[in-house]
N, CA, C and O atoms as a GROMACS GRO file, in nm:
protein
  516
    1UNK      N    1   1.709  -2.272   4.314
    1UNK     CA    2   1.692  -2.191   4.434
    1UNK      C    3   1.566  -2.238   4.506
    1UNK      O    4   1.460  -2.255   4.447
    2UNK      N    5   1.593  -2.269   4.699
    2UNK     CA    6   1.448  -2.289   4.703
    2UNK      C    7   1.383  -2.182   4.697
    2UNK      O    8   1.412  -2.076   4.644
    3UNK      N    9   1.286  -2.216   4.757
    3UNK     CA   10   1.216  -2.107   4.840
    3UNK      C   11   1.215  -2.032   4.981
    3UNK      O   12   1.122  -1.962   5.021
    4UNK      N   13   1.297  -2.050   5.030
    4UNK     CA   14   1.364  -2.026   5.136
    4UNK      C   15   1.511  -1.906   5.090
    4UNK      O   16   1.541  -1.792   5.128
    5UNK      N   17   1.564  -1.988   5.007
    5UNK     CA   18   1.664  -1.922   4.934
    5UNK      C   19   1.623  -1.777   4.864
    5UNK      O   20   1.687  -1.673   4.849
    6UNK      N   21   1.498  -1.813   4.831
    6UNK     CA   22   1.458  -1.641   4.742
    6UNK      C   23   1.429  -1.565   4.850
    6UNK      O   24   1.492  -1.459   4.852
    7UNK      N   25   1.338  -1.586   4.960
    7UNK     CA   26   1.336  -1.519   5.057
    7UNK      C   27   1.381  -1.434   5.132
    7UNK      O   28   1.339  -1.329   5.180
    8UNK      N   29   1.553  -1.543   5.144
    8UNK     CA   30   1.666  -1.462   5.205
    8UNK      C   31   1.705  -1.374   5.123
    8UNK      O   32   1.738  -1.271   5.182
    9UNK      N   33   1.720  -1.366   4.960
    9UNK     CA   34   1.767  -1.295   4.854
    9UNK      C   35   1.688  -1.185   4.912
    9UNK      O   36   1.751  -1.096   4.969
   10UNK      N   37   1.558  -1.177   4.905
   10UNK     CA   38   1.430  -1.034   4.909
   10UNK      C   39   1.462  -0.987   5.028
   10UNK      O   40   1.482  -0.866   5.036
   11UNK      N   41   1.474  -1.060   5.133
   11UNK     CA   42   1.487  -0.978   5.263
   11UNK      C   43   1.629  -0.952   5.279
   11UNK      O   44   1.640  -0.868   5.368
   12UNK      N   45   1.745  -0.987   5.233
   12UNK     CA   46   1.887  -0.883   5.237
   12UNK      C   47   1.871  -0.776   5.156
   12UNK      O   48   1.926  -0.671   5.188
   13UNK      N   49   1.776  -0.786   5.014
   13UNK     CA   50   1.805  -0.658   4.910
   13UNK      C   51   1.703  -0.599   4.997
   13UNK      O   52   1.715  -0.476   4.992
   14UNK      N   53   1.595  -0.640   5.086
   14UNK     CA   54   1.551  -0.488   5.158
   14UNK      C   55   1.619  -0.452   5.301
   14UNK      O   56   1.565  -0.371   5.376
   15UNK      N   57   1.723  -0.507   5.329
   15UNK     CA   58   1.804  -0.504   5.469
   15UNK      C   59   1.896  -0.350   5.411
   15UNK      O   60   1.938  -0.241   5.449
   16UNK      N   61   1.888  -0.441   5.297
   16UNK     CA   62   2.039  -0.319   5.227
   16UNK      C   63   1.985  -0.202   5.161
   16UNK      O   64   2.068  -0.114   5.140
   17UNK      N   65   1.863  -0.177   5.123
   17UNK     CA   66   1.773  -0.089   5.111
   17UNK      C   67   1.728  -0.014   5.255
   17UNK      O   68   1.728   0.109   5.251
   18UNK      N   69   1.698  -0.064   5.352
   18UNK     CA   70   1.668   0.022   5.517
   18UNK      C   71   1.813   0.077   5.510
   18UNK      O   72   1.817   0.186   5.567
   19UNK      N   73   1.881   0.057   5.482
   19UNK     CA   74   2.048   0.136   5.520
   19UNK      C   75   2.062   0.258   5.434
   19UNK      O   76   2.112   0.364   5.473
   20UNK      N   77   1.998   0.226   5.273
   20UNK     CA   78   2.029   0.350   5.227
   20UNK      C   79   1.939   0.459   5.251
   20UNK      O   80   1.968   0.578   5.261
   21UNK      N   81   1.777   0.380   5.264
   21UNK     CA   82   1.683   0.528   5.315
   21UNK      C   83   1.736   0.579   5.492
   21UNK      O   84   1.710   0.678   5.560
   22UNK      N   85   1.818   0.457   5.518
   22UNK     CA   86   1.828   0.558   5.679
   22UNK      C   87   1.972   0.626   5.652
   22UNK      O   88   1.996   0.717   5.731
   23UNK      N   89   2.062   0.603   5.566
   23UNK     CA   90   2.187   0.704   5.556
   23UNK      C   91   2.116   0.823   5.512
   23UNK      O   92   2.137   0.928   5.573
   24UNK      N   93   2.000   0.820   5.374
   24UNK     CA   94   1.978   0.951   5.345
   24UNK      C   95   1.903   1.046   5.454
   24UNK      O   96   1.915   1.168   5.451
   25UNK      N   97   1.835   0.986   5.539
   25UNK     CA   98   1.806   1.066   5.674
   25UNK      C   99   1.901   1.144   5.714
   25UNK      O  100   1.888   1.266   5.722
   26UNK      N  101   2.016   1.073   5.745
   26UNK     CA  102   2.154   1.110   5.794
   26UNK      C  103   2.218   1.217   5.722
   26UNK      O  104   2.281   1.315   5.762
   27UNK      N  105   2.182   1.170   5.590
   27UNK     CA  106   2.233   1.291   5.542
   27UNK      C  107   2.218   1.442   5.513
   27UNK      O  108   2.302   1.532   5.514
   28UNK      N  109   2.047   1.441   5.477
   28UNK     CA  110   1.967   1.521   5.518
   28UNK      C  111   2.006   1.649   5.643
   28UNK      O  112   2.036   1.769   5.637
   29UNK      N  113   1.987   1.540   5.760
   29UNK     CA  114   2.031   1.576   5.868
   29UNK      C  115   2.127   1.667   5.898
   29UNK      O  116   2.113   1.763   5.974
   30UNK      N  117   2.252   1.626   5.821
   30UNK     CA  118   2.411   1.653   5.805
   30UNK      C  119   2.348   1.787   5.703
   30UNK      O  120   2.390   1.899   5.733
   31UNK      N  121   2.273   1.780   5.612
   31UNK     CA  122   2.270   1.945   5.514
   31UNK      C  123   2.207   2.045   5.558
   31UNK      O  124   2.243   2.160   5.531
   32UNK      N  125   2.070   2.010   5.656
   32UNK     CA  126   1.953   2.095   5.724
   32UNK      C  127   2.010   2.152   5.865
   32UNK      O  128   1.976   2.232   5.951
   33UNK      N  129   2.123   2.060   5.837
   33UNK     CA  130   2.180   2.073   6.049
   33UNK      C  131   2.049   2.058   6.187
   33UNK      O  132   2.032   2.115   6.295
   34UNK      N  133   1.965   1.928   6.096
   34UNK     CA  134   1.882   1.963   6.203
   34UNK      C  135   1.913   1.792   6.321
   34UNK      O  136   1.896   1.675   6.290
   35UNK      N  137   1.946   1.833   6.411
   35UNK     CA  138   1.997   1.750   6.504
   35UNK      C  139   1.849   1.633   6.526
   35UNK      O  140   1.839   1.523   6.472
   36UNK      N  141   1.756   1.692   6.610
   36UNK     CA  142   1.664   1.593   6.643
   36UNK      C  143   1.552   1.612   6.564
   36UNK      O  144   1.566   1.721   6.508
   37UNK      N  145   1.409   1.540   6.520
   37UNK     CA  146   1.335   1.572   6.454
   37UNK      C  147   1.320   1.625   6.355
   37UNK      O  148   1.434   1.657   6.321
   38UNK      N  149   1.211   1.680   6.234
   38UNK     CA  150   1.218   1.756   6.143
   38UNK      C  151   1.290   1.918   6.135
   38UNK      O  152   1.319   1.980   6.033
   39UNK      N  153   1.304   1.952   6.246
   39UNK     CA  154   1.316   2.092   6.207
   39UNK      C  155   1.260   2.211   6.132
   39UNK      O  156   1.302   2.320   6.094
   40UNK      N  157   1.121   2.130   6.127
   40UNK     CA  158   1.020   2.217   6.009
   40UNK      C  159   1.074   2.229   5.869
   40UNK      O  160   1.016   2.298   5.785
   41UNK      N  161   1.211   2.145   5.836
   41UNK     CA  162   1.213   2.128   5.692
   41UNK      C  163   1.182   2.057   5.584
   41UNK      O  164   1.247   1.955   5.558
   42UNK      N  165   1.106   2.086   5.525
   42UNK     CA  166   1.037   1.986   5.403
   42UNK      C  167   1.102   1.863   5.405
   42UNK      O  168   1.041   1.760   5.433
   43UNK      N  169   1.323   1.864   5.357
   43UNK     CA  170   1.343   1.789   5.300
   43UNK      C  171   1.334   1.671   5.375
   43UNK      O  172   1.310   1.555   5.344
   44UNK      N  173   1.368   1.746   5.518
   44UNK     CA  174   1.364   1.602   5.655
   44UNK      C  175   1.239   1.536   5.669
   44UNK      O  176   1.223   1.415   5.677
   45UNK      N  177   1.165   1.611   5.670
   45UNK     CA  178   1.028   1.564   5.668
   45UNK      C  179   0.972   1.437   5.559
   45UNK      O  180   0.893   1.348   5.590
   46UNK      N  181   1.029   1.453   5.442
   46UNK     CA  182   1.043   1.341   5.368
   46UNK      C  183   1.132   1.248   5.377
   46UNK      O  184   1.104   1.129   5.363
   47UNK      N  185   1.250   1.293   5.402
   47UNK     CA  186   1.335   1.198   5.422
   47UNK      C  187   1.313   1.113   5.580
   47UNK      O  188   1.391   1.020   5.601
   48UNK      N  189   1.227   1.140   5.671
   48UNK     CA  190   1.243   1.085   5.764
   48UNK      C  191   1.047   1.000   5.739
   48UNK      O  192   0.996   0.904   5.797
   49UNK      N  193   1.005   1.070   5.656
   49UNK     CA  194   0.862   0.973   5.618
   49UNK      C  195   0.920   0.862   5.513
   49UNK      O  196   0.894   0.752   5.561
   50UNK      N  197   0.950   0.856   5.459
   50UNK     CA  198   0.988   0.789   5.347
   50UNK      C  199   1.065   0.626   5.434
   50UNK      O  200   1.040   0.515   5.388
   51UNK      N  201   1.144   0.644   5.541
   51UNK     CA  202   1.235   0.570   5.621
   51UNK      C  203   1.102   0.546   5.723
   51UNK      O  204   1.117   0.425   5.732
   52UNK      N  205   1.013   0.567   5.784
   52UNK     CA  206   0.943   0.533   5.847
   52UNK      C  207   0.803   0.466   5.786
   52UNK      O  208   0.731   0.383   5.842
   53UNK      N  209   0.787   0.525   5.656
   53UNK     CA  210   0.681   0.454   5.618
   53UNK      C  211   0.721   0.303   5.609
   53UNK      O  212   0.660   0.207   5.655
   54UNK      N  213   0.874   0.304   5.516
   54UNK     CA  214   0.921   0.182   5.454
   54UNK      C  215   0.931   0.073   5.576
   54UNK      O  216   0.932  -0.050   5.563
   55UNK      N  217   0.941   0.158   5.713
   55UNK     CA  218   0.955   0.055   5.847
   55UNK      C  219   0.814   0.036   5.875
   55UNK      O  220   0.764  -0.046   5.953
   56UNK      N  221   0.787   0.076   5.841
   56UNK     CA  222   0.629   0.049   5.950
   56UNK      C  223   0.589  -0.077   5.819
   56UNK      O  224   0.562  -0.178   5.885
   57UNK      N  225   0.575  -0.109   5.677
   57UNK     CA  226   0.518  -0.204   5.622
   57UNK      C  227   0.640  -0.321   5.579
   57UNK      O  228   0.591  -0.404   5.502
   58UNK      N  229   0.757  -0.342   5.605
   58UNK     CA  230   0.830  -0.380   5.591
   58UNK      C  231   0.841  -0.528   5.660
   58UNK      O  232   0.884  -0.631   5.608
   59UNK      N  233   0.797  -0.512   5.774
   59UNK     CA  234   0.826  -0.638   5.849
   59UNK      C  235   0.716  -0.742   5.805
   59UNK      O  236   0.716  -0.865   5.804
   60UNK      N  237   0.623  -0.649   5.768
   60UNK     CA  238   0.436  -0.738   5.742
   60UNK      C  239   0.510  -0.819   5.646
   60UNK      O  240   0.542  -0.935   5.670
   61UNK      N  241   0.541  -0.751   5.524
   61UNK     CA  242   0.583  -0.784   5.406
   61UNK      C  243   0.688  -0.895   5.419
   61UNK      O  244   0.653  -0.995   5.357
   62UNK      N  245   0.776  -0.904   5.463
   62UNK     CA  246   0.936  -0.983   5.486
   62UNK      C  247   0.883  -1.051   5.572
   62UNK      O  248   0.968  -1.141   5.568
   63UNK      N  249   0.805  -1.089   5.657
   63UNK     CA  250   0.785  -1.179   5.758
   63UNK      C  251   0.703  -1.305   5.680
   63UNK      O  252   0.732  -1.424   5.664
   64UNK      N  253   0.592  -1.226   5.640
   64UNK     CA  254   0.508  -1.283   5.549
   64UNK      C  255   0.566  -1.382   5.407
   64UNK      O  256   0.513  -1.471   5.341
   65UNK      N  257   0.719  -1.306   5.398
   65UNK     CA  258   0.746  -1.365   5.215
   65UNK      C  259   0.822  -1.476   5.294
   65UNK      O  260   0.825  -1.586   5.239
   66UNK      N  261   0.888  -1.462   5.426
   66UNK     CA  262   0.951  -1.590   5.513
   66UNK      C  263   0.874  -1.712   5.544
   66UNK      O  264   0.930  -1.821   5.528
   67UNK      N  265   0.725  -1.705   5.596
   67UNK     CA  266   0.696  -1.793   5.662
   67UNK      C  267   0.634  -1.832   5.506
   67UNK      O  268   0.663  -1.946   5.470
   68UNK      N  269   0.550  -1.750   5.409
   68UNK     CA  270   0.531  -1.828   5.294
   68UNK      C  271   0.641  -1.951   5.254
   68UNK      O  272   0.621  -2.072   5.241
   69UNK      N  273   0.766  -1.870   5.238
   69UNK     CA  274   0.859  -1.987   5.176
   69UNK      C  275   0.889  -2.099   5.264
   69UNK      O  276   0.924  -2.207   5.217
   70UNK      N  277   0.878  -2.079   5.399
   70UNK     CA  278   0.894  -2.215   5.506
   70UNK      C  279   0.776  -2.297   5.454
   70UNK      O  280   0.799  -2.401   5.394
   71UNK      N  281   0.602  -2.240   5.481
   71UNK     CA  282   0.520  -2.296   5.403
   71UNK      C  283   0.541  -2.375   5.286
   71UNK      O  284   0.470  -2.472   5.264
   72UNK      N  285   0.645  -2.336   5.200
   72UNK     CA  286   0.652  -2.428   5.067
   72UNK      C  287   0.589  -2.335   4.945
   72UNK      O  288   0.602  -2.391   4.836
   73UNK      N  289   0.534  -2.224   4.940
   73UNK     CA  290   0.550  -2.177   4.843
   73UNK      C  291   0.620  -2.199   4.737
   73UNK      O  292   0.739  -2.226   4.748
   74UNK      N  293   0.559  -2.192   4.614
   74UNK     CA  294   0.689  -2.221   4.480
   74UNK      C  295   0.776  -2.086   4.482
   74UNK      O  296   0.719  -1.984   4.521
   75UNK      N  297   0.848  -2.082   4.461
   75UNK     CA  298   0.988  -2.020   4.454
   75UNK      C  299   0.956  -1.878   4.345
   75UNK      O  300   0.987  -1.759   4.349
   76UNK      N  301   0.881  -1.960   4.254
   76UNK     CA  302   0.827  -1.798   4.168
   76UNK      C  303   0.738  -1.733   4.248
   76UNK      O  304   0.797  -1.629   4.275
   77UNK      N  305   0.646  -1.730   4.294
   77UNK     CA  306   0.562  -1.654   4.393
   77UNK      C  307   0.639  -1.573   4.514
   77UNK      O  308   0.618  -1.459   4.556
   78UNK      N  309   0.720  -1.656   4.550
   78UNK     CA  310   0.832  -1.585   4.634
   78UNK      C  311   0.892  -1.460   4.577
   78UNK      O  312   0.906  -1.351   4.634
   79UNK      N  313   0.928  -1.497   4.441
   79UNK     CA  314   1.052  -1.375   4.387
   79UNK      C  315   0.933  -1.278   4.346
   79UNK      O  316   0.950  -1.159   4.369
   80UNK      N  317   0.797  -1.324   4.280
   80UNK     CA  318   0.720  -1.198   4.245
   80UNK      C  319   0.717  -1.140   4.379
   80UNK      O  320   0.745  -1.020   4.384
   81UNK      N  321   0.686  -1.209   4.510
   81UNK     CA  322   0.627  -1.086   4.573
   81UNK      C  323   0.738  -0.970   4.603
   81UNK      O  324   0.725  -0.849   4.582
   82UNK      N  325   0.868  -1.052   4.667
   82UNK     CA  326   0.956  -0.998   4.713
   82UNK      C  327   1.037  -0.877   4.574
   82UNK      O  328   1.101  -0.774   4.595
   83UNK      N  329   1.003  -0.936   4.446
   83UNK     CA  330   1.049  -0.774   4.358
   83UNK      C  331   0.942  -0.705   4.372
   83UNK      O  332   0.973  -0.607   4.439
   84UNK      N  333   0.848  -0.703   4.350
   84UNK     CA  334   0.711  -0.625   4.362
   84UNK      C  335   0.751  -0.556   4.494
   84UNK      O  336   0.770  -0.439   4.462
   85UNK      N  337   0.768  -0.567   4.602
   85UNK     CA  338   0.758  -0.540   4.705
   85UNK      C  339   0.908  -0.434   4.750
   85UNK      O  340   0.921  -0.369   4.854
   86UNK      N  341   0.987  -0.443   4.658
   86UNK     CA  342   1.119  -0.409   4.675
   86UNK      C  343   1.066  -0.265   4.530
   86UNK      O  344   1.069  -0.144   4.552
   87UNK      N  345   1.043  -0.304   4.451
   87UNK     CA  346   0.987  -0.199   4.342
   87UNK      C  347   0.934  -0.108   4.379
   87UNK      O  348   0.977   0.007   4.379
   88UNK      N  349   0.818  -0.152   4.421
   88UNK     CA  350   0.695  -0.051   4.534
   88UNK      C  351   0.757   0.023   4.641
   88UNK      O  352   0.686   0.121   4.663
   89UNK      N  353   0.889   0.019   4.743
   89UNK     CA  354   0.944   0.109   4.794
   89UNK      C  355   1.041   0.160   4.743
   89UNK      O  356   1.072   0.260   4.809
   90UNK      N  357   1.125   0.140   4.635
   90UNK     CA  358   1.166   0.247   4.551
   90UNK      C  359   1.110   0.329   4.450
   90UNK      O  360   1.153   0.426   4.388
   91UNK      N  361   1.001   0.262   4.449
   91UNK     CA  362   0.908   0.381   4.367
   91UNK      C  363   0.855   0.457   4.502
   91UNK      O  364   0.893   0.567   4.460
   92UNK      N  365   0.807   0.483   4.609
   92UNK     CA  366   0.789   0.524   4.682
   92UNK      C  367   0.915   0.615   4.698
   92UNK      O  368   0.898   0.736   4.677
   93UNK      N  369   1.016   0.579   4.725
   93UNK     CA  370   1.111   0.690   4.778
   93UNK      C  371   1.149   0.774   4.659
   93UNK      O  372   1.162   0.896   4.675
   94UNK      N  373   1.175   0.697   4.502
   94UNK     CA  374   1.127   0.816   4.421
   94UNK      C  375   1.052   0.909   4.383
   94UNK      O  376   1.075   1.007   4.313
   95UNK      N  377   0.932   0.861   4.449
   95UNK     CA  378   0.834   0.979   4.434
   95UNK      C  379   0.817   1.097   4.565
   95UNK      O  380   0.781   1.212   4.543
   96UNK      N  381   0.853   1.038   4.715
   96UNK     CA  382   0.787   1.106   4.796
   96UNK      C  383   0.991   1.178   4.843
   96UNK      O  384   1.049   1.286   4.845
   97UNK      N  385   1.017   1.065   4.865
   97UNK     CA  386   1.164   1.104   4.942
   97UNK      C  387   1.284   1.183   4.860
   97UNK      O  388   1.360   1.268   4.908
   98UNK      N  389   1.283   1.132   4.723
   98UNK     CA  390   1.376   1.268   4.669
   98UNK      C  391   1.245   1.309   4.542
   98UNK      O  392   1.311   1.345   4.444
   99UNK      N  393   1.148   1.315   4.519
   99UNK     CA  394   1.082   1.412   4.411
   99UNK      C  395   1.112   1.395   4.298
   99UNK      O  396   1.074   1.479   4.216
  100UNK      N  397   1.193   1.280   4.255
  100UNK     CA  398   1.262   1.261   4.110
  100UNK      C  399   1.112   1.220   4.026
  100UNK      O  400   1.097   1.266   3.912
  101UNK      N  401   1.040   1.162   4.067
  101UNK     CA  402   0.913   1.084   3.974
  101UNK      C  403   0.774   1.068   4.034
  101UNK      O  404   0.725   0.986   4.113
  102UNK      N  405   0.726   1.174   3.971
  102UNK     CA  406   0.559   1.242   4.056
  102UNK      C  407   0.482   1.128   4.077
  102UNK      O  408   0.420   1.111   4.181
  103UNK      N  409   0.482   1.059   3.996
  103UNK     CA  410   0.380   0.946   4.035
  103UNK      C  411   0.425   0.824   4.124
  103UNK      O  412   0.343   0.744   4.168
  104UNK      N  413   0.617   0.812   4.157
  104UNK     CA  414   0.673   0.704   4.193
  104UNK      C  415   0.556   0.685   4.370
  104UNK      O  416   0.534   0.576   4.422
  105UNK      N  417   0.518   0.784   4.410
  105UNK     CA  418   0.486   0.752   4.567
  105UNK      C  419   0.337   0.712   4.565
  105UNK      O  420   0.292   0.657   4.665
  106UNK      N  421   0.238   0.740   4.434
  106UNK     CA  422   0.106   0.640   4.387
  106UNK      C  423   0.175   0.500   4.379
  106UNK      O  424   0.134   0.406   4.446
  107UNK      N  425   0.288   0.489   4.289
  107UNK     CA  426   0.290   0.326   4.268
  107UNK      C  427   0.353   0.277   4.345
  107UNK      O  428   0.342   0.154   4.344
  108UNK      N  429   0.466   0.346   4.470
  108UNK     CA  430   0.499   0.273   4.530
  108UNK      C  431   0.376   0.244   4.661
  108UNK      O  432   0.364   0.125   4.689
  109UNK      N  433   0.313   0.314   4.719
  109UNK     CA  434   0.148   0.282   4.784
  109UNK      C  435   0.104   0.157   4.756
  109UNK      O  436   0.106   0.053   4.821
  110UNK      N  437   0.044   0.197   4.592
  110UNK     CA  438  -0.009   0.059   4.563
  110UNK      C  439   0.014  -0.064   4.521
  110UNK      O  440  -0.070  -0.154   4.519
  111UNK      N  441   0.154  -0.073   4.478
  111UNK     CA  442   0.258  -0.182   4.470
  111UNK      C  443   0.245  -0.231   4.634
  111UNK      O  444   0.205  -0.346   4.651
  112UNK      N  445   0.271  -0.168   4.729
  112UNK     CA  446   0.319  -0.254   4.883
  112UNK      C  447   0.193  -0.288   4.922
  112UNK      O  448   0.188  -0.392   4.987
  113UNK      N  449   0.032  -0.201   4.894
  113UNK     CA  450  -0.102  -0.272   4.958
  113UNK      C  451  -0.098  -0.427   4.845
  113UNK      O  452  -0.093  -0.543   4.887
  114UNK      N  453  -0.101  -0.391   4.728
  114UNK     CA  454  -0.135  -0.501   4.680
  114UNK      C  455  -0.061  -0.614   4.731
  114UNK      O  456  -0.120  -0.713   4.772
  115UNK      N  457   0.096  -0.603   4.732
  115UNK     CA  458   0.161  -0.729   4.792
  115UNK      C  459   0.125  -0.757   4.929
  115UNK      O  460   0.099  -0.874   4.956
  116UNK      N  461   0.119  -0.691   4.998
  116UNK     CA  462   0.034  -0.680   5.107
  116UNK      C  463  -0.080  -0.772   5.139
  116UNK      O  464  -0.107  -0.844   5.234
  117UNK      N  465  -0.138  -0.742   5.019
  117UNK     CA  466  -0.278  -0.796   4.988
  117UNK      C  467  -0.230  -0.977   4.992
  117UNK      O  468  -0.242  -1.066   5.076
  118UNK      N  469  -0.171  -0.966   4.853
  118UNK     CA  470  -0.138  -1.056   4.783
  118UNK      C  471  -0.080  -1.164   4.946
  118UNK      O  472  -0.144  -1.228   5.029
  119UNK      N  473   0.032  -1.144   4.931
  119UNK     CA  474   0.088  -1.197   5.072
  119UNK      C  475  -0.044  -1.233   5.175
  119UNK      O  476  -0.043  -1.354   5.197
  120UNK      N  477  -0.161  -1.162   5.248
  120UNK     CA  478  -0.181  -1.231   5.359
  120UNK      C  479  -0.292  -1.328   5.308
  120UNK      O  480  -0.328  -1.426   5.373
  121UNK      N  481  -0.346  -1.291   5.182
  121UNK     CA  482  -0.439  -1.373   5.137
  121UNK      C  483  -0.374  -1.551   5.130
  121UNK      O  484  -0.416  -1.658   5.173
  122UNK      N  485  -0.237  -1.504   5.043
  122UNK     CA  486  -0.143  -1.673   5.008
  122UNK      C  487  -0.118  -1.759   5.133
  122UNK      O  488  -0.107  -1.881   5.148
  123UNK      N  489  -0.110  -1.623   5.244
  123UNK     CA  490  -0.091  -1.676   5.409
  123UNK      C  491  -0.179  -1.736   5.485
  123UNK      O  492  -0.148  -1.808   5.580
  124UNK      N  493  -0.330  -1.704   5.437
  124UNK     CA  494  -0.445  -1.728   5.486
  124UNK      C  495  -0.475  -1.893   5.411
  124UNK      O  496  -0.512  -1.995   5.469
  125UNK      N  497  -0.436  -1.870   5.239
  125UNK     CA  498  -0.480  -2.006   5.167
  125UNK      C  499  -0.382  -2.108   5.234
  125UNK      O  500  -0.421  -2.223   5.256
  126UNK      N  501  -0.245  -2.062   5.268
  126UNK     CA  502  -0.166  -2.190   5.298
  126UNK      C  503  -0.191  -2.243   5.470
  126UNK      O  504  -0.166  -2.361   5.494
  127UNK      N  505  -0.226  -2.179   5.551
  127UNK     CA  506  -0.295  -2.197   5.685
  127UNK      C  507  -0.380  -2.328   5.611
  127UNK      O  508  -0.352  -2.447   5.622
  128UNK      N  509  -0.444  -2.293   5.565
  128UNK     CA  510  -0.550  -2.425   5.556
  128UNK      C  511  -0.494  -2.515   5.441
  128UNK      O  512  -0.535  -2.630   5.456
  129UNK      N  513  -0.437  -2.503   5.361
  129UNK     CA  514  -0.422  -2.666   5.298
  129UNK      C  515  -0.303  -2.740   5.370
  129UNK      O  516  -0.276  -2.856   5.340
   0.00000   0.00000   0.00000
């Protein structure tokens, strides 16, 4: 596999991941009957943070694991970031978006800064060599 190839792997399993946190919005939606916005209900309120957090750091992340692998990145650095990075928002939506695992929305936080991390630093080293 190149590296290019893992890339595309990480960024479809999180393409296909934005579909299921935005159906559960939907669905939400469909149980609270709340048409636009939260409706002042908890569950929307998570379910529509949980789908917005995952958008707002998502592109940094997937843009970043793309132009790494055009860069030439080795192919393992690719797949760590991109599971790490796919881990870290399902631990996130386990912890914050359905409540199944108290600590899932600490590790999914610090799972996505660190790759985060990780990512613009590898972005910064490969700029210059």
């Amino acid at each position: 596999m190149t590296p290019i190839q893992a890339a595309a792997l990480w960024i479809g399993l999180n393409a296909i991941f934005l579909i299921y946190v935005s159906y559960r919005v939907g669905q939400v939606r469909i149980k609270t009957k709340t048409n636009l916005g939260d409706g002042g209900n908890d569950d929307m309120v998570k379910a529509i943070r949980t789908q917005g957090n995952y958008i707002e750091y998502a592109p940094a992340a997937l843009l970043g694991l793309f132009v790494l692998a055009s860069l030439g990145l080795a192919t393992t650095w690719i797949h760590a970031l991109g599971a790490v990075f796919l881990f870290a928002r399902i631990s996130h939506l386990l912890g914050l978006g359905m409540g199944v695992w108290p600590k899932g929305r600490f590790v999914g936080t610090l799972g996505t800064m660190l790759t985060l991390l990780a990512t613009g630093l590898l972005l910064i080293w490969k700029a210059f060599s």
